[in-house]
C-alpha positions as CSV (number, residue, x, y, z in Angstrom):
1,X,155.4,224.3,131.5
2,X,154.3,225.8,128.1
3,X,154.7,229.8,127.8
4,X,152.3,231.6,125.7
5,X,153.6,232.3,122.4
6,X,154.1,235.8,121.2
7,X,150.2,236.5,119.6
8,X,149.0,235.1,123.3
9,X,151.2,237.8,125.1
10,X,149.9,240.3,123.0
11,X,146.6,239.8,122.9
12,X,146.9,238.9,126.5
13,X,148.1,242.7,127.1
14,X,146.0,244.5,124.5
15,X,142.5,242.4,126.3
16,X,144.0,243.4,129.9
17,X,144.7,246.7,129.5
18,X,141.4,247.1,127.5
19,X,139.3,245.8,130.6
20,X,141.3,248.0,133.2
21,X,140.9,251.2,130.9
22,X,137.2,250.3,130.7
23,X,137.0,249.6,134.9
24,X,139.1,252.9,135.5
25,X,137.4,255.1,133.4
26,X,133.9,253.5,135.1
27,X,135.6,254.0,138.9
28,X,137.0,257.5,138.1
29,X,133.6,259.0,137.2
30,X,132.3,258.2,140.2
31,X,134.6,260.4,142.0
32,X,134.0,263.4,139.8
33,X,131.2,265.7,139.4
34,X,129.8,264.4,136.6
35,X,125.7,265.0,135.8
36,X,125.9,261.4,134.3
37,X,126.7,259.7,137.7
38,X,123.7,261.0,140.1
39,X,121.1,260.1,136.7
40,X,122.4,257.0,136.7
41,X,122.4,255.8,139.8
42,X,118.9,256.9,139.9
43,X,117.8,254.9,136.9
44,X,119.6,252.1,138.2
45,X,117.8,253.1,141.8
46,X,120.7,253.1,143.9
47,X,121.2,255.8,146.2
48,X,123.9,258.6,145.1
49,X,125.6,257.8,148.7
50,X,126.9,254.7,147.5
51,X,129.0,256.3,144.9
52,X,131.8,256.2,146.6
53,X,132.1,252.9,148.2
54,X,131.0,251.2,144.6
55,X,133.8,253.4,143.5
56,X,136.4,252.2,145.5
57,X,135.4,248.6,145.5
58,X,135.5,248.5,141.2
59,X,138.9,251.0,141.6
60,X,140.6,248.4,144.0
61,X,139.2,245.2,142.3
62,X,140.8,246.7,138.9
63,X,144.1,247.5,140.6
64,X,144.3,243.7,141.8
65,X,143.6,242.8,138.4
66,X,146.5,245.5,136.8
67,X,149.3,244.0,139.3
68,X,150.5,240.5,137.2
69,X,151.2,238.3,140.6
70,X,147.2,239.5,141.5
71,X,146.0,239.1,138.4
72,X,143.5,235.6,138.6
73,X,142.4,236.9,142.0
74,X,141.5,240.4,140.4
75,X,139.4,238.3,137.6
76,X,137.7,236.5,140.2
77,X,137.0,240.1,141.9
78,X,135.6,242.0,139.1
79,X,133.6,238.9,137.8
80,X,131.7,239.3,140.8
81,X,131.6,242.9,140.4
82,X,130.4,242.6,136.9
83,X,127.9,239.7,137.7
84,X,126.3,242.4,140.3
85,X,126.0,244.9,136.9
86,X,124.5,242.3,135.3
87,X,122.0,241.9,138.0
88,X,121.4,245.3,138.5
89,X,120.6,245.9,134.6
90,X,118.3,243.4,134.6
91,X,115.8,244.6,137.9
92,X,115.5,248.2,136.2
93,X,115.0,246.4,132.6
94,X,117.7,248.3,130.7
95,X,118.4,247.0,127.3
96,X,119.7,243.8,126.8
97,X,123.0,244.3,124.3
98,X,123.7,247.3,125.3
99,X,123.4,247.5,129.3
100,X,122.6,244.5,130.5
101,X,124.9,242.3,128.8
102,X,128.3,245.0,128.4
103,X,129.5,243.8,132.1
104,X,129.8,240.4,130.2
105,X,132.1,241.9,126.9
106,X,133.9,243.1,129.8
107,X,134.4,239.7,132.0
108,X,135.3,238.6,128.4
109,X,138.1,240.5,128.2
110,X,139.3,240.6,131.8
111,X,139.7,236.6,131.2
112,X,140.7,236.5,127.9
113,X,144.1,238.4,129.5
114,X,144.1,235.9,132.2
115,X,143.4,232.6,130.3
116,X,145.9,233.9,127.0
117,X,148.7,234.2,129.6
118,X,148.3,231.6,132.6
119,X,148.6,228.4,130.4
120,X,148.7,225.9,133.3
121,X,145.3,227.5,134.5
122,X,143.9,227.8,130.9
123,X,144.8,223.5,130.7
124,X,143.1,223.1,133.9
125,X,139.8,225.0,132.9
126,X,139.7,223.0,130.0
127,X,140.5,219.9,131.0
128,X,136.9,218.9,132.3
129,X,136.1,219.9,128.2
130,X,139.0,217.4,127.0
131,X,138.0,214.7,129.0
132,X,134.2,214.6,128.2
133,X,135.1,214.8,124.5
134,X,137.5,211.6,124.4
């Protein structure tokens, strides 16, 4: 089995730990009293009692994305989490580059850490493109 080289490590770390800063900042205002929170879930019409549980899920989706042995299960977490921002973005018709589509910069990152440093599963995501282009 190949290992990442040295640049794939660390920009494997620097994309991770960019997405989990990004998903623990997002989780962490949710439990705080902060104006922002209540005006957007209102915007985004969701009620304000949801706060919390929306909170944990993205806080507990991020920390199975944080622990290395969790990580791909984590990414497949908080895509689906992110695909539900996306969704949600779009039915208020928030702007496209910078609401609707952020949750994807995110998912960007999130895999770019997972697919810089799982080589076998970065070869087997690819392969169906390798094949098709032979």
């Amino acid at each position: 089995m190949n290992a990442p080289s040295r640049g794939a490590r660390i920009g494997a770390r620097v994309t991770t730990w960019l997405a989990v800063a990004f998903m623990l900042f997002s989780s962490t205002i949710k439990f705080l009293p902060v104006d922002a929170v209540p005006e957007s879930f209102e915007e985004l019409g969701l009620p304000l009692g949801l706060r919390y549980v929306i909170a944990v899920l993205e806080l507990g989706c991020t920390l199975v994305y944080a622990v290395p042995r969790t990580r791909s299960l984590g990414a497949i977490l908080l895509t689906g989490y992110l695909g539900g921002a996306i969704v949600t973005h779009l039915r208020v018709g928030d702007p496209l580059l910078t609401h609707t589509l952020f949750p994807i910069w995110v998912g960007i990152f999130v895999w770019t850490g997972v697919l810089l440093r799982d080589v076998a599963l970065r070869d087997a995501l690819l392969a169906p493109l390798r094949t098709r282009s032979s």
